[in-house]
BAGU-55086 format. One line per 8 residues: number of its first residue (from 1); their letters; for each residue x negated, y negated, z negated of C-alpha. Coordinates in Angstrom, 1 decimal, decimal comma, m for minus. Last residue first. Layout:
N
NUM) A) X/Y/Z  ...;
This chain:
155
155) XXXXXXXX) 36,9/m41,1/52,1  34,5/m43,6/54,6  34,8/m46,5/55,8  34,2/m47,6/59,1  34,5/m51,1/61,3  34,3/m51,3/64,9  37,4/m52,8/64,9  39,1/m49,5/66,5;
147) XXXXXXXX) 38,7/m47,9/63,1  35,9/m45,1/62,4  36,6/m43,2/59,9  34,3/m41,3/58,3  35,1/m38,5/56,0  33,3/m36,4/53,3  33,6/m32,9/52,2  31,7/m30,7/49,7;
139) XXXXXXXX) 28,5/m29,8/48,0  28,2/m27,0/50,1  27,7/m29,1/53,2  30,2/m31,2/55,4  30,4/m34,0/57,5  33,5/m35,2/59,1  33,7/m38,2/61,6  36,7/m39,8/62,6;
131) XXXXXXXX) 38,4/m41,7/65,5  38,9/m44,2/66,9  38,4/m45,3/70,8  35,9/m48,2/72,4  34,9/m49,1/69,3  34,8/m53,2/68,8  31,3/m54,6/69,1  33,0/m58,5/69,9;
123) XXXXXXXX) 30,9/m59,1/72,5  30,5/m56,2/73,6  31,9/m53,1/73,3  30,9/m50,2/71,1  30,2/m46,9/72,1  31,3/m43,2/72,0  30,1/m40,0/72,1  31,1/m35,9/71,2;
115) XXXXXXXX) 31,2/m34,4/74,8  35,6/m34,2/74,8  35,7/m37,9/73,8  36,2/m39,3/70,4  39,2/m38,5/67,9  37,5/m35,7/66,3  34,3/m35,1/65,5  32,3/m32,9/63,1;
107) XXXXXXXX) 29,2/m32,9/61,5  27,8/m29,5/59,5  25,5/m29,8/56,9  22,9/m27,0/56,0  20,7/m27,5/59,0  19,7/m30,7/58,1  21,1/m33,5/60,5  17,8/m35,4/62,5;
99) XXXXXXXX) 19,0/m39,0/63,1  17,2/m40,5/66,7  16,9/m44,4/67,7  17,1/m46,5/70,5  18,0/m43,6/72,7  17,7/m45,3/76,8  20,1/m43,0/78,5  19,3/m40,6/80,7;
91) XXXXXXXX) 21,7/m37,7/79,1  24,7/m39,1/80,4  26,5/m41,1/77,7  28,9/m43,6/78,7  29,4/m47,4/78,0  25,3/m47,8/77,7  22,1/m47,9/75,4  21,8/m44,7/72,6;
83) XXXXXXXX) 22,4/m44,2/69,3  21,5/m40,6/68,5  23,0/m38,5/66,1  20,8/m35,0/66,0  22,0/m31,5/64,7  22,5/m30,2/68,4  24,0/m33,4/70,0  26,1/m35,7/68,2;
75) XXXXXXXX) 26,4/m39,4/70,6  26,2/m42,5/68,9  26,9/m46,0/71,4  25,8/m49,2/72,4  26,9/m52,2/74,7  24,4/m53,7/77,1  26,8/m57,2/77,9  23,8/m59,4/78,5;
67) XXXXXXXX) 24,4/m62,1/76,4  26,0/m59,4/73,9  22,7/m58,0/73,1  23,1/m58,9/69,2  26,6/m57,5/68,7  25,5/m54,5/70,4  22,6/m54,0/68,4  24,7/m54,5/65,3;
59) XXXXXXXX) 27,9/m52,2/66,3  25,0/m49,2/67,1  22,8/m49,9/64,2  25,9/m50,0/61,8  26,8/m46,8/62,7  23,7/m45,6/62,7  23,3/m46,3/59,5  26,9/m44,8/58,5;
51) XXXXXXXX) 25,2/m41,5/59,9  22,4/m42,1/58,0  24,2/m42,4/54,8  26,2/m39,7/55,0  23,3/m37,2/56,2  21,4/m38,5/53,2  24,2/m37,9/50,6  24,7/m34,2/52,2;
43) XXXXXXXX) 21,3/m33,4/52,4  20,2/m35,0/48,2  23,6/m32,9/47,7  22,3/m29,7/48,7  18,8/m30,4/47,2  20,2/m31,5/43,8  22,2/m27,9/44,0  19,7/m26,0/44,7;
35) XXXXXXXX) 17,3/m27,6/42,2  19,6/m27,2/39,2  20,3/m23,2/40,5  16,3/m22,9/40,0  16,4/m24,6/36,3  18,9/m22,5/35,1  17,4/m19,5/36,7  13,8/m20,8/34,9;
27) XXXXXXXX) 15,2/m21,5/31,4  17,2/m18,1/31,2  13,8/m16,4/32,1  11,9/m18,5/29,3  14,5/m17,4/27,2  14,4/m13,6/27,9  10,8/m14,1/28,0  10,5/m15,3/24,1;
19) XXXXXXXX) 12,7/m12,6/23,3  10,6/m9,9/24,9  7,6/m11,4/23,1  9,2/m11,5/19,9  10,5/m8,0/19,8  7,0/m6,4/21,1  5,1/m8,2/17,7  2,6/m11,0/18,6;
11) XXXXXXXX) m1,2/m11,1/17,3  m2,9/m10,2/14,3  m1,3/m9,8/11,0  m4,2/m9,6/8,3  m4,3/m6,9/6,2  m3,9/m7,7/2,3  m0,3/m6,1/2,1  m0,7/m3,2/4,5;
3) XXX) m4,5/m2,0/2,5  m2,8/m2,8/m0,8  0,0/0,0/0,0;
C-alpha cells in the first residue's frame, strides 16, 4: 500500500484522453459546419451584390454616353453576367466588364428575352423590358426586380 500512495502519477489516464478528443472532435465538426455555412452565404451575398453592381454599371454608363446614344446592357451566359455595349447582344459586342457567379448559386431570369439580355436606353437609361432576376444558393432565395425605370430592388 505505501508503495501506491507515495508513487508519483505520471502522465494521462486512457478515460481523460478519450474525453479530451471527444471534445476537441465536437469542437472541430462545429467549427467545419460554421465555415460551410459562412462560405455559402459570403457566395450568395457577393453574387447579390455584383449583380446589382452591374446593374448600376449598365444604367450609369448608359446615362453617361448618352451624347452618342451607345446604350448598355447585362447578358447571363454560363456563370458569368457581362455588361456589354449595344441594343442587342450578339456575341461581338464590346464587354465592358465581366462577373464570375460561383458554382454554388444559380441565376435565373425571367421576364427578359428568350437568350437571357437586356439593355438600357439612352438618354433616360430606362430598361428596355422588366423583368426579374433570381439568385439562389443553399443559403436561400433572393429577388431582383428590375422595373421599366431602370430602377431595381430587390426582395
Amino acid at each position: 500500500m505505501e508503495y501506491q500512495a507515495n508513487r508519483k502519477k505520471n502522465g494521462f489516464t486512457l478515460i481523460e484522453i478519450i474525453i479530451v478528443t471527444a471534445i476537441t472532435a465536437i469542437l472541430a465538426l462545429g467549427s467545419t459546419y460554421g465555415a460551410i455555412y459562412f462560405l455559402a452565404s459570403a457566395d450568395y451575398n457577393t453574387s447579390l451584390h455584383n449583380i446589382s453592381t452591374a446593374l448600376e454599371t449598365a444604367r450609369d454608363y448608359t446615362l453617361v454616353h448618352y451624347n452618342n446614344t451607345t446604350n448598355y446592357g447585362l447578358v447571363l451566359a454560363a456563370h458569368k453576367i457581362q455588361v456589354y455595349a449595344g441594343s442587342t447582344y450578339n456575341g461581338s459586342n464590346t464587354i465592358v466588364t465581366s462577373i464570375t457567379i460561383p458554382n454554388d448559386v444559380t441565376i435565373t431570369w425571367s421576364g427578359f428575352n428568350s437568350n437571357n439580355w437586356f439593355y438600357f436606353t439612352s438618354p433616360h437609361a430606362t430598361a428596355s423590358n422588366d423583368g426579374t432576376i433570381t439568385i439562389t444558393s443553399k443559403r436561400g432565395t433572393k429577388t431582383v426586380k428590375l422595373s421599366p425605370s431602370g430602377s431595381d430592388t430587390i426582395q
